[in-house]
Each structure stands twice: as C-alpha cells, then as structure tokens.
Backbone as CSV, one residue per row, in Angstrom:
resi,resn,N_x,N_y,N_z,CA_x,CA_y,CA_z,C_x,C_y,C_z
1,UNK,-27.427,35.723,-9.687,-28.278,34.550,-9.428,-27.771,33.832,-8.176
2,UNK,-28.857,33.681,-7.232,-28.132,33.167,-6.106,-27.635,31.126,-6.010
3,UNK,-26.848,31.079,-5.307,-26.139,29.479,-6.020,-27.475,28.678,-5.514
4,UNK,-26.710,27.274,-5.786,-28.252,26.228,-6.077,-27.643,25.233,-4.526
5,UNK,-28.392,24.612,-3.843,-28.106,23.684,-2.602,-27.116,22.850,-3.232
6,UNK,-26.584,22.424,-4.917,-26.140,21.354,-5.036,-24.252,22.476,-5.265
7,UNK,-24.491,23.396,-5.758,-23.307,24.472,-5.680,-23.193,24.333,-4.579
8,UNK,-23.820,24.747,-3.457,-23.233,25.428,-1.980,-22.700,23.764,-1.488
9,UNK,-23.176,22.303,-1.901,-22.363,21.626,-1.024,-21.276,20.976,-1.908
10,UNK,-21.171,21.518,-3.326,-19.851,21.849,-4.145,-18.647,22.171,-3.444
11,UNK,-18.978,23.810,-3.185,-18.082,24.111,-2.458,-17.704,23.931,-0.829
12,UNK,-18.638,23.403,0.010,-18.490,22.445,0.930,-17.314,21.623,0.746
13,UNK,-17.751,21.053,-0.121,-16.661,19.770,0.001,-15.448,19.859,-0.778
14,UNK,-15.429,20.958,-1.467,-13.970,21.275,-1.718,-13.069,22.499,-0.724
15,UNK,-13.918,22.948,0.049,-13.298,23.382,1.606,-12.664,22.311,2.123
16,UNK,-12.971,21.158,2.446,-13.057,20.082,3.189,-12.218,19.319,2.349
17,UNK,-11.774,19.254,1.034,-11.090,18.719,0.675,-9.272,19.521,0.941
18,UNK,-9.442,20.661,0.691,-8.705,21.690,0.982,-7.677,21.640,2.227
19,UNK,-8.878,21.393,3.419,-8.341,21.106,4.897,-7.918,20.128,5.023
20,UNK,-8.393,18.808,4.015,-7.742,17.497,4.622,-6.470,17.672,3.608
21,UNK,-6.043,18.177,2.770,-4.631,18.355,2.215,-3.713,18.406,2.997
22,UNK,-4.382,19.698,3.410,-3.392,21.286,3.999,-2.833,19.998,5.607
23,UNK,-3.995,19.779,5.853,-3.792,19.273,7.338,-2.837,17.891,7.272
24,UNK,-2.861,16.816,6.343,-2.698,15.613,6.166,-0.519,16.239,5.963
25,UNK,-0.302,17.426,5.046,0.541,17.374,5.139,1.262,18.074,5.695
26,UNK,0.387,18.826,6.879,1.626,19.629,7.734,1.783,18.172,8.908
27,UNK,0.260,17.810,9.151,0.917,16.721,10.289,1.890,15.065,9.858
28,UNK,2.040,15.213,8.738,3.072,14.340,8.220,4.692,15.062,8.247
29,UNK,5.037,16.174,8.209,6.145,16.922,7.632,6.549,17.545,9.417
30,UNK,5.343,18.003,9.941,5.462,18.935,11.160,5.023,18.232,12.448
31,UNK,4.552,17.451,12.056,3.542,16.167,14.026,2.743,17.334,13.887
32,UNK,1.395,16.416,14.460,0.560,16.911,15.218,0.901,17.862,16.099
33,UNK,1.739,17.759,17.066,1.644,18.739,18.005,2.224,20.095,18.089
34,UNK,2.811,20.083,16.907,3.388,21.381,16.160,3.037,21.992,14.982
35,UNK,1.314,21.130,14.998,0.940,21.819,13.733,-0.398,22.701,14.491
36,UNK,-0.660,24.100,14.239,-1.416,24.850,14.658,-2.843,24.890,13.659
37,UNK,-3.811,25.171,14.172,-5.020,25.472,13.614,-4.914,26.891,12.300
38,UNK,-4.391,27.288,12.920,-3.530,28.940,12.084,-2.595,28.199,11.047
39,UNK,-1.780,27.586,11.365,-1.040,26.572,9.950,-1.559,25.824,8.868
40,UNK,-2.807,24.831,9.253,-3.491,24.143,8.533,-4.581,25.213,7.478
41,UNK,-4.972,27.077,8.296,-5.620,27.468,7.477,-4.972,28.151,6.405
42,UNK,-3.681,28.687,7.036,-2.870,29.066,5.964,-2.550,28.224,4.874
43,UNK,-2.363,26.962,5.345,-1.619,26.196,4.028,-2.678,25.766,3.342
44,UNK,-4.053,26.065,3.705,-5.330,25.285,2.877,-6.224,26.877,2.075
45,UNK,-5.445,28.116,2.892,-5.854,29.707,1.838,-7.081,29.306,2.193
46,UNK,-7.534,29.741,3.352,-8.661,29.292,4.142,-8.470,30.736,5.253
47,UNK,-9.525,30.836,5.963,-9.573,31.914,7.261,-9.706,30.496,8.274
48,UNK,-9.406,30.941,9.647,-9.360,30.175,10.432,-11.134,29.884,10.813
49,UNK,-11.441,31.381,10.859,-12.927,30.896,11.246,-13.663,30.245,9.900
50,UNK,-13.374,30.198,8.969,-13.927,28.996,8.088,-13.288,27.596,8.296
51,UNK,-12.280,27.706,9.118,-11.756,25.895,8.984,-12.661,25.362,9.935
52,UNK,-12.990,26.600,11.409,-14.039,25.933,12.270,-15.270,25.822,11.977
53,UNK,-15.396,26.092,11.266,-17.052,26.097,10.569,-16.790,24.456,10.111
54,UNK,-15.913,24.048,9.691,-16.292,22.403,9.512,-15.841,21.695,10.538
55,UNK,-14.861,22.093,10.836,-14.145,21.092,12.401,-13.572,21.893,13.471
56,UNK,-14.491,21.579,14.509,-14.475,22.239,16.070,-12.842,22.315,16.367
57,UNK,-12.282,21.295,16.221,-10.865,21.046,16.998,-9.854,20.373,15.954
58,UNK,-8.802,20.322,16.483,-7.769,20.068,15.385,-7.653,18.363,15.416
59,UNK,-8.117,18.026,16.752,-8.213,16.660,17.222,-9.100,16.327,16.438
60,UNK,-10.397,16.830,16.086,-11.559,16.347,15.145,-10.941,15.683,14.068
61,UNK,-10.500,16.662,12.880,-9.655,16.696,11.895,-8.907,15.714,11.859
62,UNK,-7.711,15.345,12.832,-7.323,14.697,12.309,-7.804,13.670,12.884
63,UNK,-8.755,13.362,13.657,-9.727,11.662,13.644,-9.954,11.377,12.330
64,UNK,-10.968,12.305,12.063,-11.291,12.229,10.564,-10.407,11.298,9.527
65,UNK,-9.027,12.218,9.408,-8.445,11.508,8.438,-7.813,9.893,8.565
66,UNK,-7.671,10.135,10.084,-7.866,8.532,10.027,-8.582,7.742,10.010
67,UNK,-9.386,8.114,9.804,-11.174,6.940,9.905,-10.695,6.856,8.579
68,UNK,-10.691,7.984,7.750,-10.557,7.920,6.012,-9.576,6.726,5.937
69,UNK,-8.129,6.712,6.580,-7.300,5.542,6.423,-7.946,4.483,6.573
70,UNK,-8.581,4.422,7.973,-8.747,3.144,8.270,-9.515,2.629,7.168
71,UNK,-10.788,3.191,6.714,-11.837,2.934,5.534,-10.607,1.972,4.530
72,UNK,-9.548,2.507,4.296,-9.000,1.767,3.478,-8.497,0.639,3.505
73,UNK,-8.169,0.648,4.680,-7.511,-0.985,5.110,-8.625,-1.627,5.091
74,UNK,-9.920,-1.082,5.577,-11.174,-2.226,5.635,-10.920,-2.604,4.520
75,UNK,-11.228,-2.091,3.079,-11.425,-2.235,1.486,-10.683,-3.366,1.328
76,UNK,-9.156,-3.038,1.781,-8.095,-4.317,1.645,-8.015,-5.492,2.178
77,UNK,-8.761,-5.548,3.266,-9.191,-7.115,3.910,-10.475,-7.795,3.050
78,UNK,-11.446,-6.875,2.519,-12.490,-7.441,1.798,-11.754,-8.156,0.365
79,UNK,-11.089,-7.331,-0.194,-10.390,-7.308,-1.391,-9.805,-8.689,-1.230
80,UNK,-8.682,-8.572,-0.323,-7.469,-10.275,-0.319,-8.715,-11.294,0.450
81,UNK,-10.156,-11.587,0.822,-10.998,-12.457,1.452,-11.765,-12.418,0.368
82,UNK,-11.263,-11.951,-1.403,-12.533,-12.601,-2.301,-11.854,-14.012,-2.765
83,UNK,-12.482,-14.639,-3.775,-12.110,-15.650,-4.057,-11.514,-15.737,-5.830
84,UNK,-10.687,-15.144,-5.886,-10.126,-14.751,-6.790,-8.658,-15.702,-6.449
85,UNK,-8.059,-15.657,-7.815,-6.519,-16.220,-7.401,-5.479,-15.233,-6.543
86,UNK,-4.612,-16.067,-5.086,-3.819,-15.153,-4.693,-3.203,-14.048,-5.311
87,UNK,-2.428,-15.022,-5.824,-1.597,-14.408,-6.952,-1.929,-12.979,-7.295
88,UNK,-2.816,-13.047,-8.729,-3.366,-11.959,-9.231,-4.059,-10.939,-8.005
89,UNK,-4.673,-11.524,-6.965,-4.849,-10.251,-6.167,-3.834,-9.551,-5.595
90,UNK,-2.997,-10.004,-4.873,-1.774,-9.815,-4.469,-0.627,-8.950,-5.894
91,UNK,-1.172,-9.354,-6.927,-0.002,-8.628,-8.248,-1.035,-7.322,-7.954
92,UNK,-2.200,-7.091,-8.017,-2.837,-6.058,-8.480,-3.216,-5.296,-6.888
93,UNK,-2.960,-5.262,-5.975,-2.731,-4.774,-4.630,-1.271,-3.679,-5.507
94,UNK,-0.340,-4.784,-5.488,0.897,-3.887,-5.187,1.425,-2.994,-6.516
95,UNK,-0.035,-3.264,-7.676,0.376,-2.454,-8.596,-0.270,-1.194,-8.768
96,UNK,-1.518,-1.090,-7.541,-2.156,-0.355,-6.682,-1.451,0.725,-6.210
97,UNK,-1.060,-0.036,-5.253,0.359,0.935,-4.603,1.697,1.616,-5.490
98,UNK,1.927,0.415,-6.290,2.945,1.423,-7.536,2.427,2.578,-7.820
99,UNK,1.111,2.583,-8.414,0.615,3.424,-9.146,0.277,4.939,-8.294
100,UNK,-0.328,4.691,-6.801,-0.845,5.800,-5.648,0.864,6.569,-5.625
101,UNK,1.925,5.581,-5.192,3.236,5.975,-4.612,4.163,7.168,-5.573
102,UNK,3.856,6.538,-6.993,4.631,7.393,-8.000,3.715,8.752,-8.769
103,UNK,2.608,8.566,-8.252,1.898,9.524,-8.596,1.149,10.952,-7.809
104,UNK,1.970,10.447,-6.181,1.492,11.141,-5.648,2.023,10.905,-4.150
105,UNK,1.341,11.619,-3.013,1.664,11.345,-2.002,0.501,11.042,-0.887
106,UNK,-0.511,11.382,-1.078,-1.601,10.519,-0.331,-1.405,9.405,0.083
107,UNK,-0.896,8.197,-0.327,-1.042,6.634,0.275,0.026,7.053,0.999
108,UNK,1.198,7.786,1.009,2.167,7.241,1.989,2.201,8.496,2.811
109,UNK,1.369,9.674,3.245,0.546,10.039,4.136,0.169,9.483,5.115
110,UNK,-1.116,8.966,4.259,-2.078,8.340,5.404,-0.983,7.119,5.739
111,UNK,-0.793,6.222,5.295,0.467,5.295,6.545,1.187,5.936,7.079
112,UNK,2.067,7.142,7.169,2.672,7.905,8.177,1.569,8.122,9.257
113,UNK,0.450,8.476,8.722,-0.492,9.087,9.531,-1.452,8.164,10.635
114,UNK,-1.575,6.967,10.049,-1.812,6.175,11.307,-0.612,5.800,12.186
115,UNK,0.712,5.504,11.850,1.790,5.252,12.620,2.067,6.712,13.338
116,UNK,1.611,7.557,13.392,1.403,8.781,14.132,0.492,8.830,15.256
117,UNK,-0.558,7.963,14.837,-1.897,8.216,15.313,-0.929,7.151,16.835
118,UNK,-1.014,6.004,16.505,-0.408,4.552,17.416,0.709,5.277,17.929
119,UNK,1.733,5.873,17.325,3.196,5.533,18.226,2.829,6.695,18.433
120,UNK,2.879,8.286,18.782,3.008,9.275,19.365,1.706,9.770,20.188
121,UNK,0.513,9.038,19.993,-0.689,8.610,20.447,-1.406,10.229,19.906
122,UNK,-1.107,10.800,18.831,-1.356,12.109,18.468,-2.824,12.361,18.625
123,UNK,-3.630,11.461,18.536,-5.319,11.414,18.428,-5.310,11.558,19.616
124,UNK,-6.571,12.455,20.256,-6.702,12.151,21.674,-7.859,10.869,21.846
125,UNK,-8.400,9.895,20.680,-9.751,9.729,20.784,-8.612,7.911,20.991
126,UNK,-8.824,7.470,21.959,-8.107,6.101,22.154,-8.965,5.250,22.015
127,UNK,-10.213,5.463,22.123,-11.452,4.444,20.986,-10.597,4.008,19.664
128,UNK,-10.690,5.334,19.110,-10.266,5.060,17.522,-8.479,4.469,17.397
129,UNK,-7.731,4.955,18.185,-6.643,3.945,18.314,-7.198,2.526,18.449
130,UNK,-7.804,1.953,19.566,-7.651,0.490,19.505,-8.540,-0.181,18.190
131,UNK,-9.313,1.092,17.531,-9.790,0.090,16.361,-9.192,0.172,14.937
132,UNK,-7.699,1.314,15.290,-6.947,0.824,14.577,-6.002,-0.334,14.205
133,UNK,-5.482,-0.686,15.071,-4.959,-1.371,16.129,-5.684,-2.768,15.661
134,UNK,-7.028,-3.171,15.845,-7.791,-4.277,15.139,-8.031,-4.358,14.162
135,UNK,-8.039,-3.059,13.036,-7.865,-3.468,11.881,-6.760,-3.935,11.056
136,UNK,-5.403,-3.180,11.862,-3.899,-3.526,11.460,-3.894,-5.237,11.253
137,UNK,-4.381,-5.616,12.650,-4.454,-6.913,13.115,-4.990,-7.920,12.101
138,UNK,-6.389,-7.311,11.826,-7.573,-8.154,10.834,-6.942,-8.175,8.992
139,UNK,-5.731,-7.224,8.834,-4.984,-6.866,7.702,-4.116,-8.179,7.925
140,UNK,-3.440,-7.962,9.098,-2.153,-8.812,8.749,-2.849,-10.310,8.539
141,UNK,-3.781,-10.355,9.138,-4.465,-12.115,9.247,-4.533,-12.074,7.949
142,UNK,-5.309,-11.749,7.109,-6.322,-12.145,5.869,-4.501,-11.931,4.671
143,UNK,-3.793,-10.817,5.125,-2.689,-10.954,4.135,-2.055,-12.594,4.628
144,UNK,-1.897,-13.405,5.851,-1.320,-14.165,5.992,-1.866,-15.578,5.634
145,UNK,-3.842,-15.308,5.726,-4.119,-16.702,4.933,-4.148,-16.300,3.749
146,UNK,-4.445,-14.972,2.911,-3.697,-15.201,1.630,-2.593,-15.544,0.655
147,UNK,-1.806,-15.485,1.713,-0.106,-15.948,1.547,-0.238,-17.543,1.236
148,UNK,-1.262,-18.080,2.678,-0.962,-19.734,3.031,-1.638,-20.389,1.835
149,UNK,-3.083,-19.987,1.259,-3.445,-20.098,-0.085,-2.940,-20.103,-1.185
150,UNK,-2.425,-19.222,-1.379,-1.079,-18.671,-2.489,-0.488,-19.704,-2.594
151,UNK,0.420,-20.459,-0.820,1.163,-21.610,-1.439,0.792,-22.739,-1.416
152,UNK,-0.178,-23.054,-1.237,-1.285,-24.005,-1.275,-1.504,-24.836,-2.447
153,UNK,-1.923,-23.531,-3.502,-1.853,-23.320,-5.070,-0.321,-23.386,-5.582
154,UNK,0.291,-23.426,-5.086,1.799,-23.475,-6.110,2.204,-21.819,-6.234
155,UNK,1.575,-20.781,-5.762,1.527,-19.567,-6.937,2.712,-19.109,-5.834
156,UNK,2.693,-18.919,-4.670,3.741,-18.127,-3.616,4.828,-19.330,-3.193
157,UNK,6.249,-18.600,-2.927,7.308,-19.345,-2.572,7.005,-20.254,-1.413
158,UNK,7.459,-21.110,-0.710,7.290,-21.474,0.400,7.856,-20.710,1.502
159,UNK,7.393,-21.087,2.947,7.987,-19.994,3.992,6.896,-19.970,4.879
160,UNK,7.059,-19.090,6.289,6.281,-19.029,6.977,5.093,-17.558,6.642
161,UNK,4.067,-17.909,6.511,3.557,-16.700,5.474,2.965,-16.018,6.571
162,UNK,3.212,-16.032,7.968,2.901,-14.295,8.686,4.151,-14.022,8.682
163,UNK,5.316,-14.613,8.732,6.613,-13.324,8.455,6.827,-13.110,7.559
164,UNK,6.357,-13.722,5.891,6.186,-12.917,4.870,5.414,-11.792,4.654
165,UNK,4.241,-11.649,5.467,3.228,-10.426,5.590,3.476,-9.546,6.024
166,UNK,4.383,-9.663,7.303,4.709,-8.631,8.088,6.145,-7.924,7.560
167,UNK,6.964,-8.710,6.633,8.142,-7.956,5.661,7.302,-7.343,4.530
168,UNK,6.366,-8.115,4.033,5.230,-7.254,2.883,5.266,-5.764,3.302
169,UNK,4.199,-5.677,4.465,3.753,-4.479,5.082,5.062,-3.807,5.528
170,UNK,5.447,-4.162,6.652,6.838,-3.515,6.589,8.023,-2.554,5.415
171,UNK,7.960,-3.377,4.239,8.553,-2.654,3.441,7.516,-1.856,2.982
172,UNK,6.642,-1.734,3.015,5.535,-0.588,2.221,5.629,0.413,2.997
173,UNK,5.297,0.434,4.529,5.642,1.337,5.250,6.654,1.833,5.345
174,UNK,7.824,1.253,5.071,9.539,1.893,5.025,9.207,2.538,3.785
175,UNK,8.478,2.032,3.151,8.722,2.856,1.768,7.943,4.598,1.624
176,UNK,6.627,4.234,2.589,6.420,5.196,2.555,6.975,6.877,3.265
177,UNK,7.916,6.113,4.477,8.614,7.283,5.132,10.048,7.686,4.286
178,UNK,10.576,6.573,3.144,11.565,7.156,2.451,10.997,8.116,1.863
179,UNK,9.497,7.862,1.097,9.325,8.710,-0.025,9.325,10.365,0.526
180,UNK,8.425,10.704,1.914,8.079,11.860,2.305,9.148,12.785,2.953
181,UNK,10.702,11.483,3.142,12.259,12.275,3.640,12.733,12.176,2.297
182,UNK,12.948,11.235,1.189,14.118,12.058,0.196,13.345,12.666,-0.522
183,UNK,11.895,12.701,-0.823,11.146,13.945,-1.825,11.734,13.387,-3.315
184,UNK,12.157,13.999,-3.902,12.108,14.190,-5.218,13.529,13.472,-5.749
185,UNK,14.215,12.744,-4.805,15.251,11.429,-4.846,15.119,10.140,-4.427
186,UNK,13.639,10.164,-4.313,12.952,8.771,-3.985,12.823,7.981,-5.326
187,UNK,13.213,6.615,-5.027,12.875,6.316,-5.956,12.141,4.709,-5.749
188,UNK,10.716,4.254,-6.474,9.783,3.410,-5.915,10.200,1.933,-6.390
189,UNK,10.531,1.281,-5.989,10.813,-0.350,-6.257,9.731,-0.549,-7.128
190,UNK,9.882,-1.589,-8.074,9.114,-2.037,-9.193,7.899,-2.763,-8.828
191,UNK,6.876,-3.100,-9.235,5.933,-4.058,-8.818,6.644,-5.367,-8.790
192,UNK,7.304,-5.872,-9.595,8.102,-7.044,-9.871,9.226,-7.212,-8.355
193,UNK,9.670,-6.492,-7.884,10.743,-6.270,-6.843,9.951,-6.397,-5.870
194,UNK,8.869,-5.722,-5.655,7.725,-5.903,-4.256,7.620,-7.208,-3.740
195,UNK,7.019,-7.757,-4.830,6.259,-9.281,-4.809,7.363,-10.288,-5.011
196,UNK,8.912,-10.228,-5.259,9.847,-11.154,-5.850,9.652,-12.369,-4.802
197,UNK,9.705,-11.928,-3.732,10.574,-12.600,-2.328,8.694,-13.611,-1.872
198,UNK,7.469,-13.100,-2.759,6.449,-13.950,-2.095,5.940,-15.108,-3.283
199,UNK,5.851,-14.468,-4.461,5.586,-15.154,-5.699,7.006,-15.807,-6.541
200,UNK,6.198,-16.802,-6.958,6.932,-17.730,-7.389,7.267,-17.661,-9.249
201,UNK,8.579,-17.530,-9.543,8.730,-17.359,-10.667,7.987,-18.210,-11.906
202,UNK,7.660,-17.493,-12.551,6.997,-18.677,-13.885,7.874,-18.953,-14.720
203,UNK,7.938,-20.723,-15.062,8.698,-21.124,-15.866,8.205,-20.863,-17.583
C-alpha cells in the first residue's frame, strides 16, 4: 500500500529531527568549522544526499537551529512581561531549566550554540547574529524589570537588579558549558540554589 501525504511528512520530519540532533551535537562537541556535512550524516544514519534534500548547506542548518534558539528566548521575554507574580515566574523559569538540564542536553546545546553563533561568528548569516544580539538584549531588560518588580513587591532581595540578571544568566550559561565538559560528573545546582542570591527568604 503506497504511504499517505500525512506518513511521507511523518517521516519528513523525523529526518529533520534526526539532522538537528546529529548536527546540534557535533557542532557543540566539534565547532562548526570542523564539523563536516559527511559527519552530521553519519551521526544522524542518514546518506549525505538525503541530508541535502532538506538543507542546501551546512550554514543553512545551522541558521536553522538558531532561529529554533532564538524562538525560545522570544517565549521567555513574553513569559517574565505577563502579569503574574515575579516571584512565582521567576521560581517556575528556573524549575524549567532544572528540569530541561537534568534530563537532557538540548537547553544547554542550544546556549552553547548561540554563544558559538556570536563569539566564533560560526553563522555566515550576520543578519541573524545582530538579531540575536537584540534578543539577548530584550532578555536581559524584561529579566531586569522583573527583578525591579520583584523588589518592589518585597518578593526579591534588594540590589542592583541588571547585575543580578546578568549573574542569573551568566550562571546558567556556565552551567551549561560545565554540563557538556564533565558529562556524566556534572552535577545541576538545585532550583533553591539558583534563585537563593535573588529571592527573598520566607519567614
């Protein structure tokens, strides 16, 4: 029986899921510029001429996966700009991240993978750098009037809350390049340990 249009883009997109694995973790482990088109098909049990059948260039690919990042940081500026209590958004962000970090390695990927994209300028597409670059930006703002809210409300310590944002982010990102160098001697700080140094203890 021959397959149905909704089979054939089944397996579409689990090709494509395949490649963004294979690819996400040789250019985390290997750089971009030492990761070959021939590498990404091997490690995804793929033929090469099927990886080009979805993406012309290796540069494509990995645009791609950073648009996918970036998509996420958008989510996270919408997320900390609802009107919900700091606090609780901010607890449930970083229990977010507990949960992605110990269960896997995708979230701390893709943050290797844009700090790839910026510092080694691995993308050739410098469009999509500078609108990384503005979203980093539009992150750190909305984490920093969520901070100033936070202590507004009583709920966050006092302090200057863009250099609390930028030690926030900072340690997430340190955290994510420990996890992908010690592997399987990593070990993930608590949700409680994340947030100690911004939220304010309850009596």
């Amino acid at each position: 029986m021959p397959r149905t249009k909704e089979q054939f883009e089944e397996m579409r997109n689990a090709t494509r899921e395949k490649i963004h694995s294979a690819a996400m973790q040789l250019f985390v482990h290997r750089g971009f510029g030492s990761t070959t088109v021939q590498d990404i098909a091997d490690t995804a049990g793929i033929s090469v001429g099927l990886l080009y059948r979805h993406f012309k260039t290796k540069d494509q690919l990995f645009n791609e996966l950073v648009a996918f990042a970036m998509e996420g940081l958008e989510r996270n500026i919408r997320f900390f700009e609802s009107d919900q209590s700091p606090a609780k958004l901010l607890v449930q962000f970083v229990d977010e991240i507990y949960t992605d970090m110990i269960n896997g390695e995708e979230l701390a990927h893709l943050l290797i993978l844009i700090n790839q994209s910026l510092l080694a300028g691995a993308a050739a597409d410098s469009k999509q750098n500078e609108e990384i670059l503005q979203v980093n930006f539009r992150l750190l703002d909305s984490t920093t009037q969520l901070i100033r809210k936070g202590q507004q409300l009583g709920e966050f310590r006092p302090g200057d809350a863009k250099e609390m944002a930028f030690l926030f982010y900072g340690s997430i990102h340190g955290l994510a390049q420990m996890k992908v160098l010690l592997k399987s001697s990593f070990v993930m700080p608590s949700p409680s340990t994340l947030t100690a140094f911004l939220l304010k203890e309850r009596k």
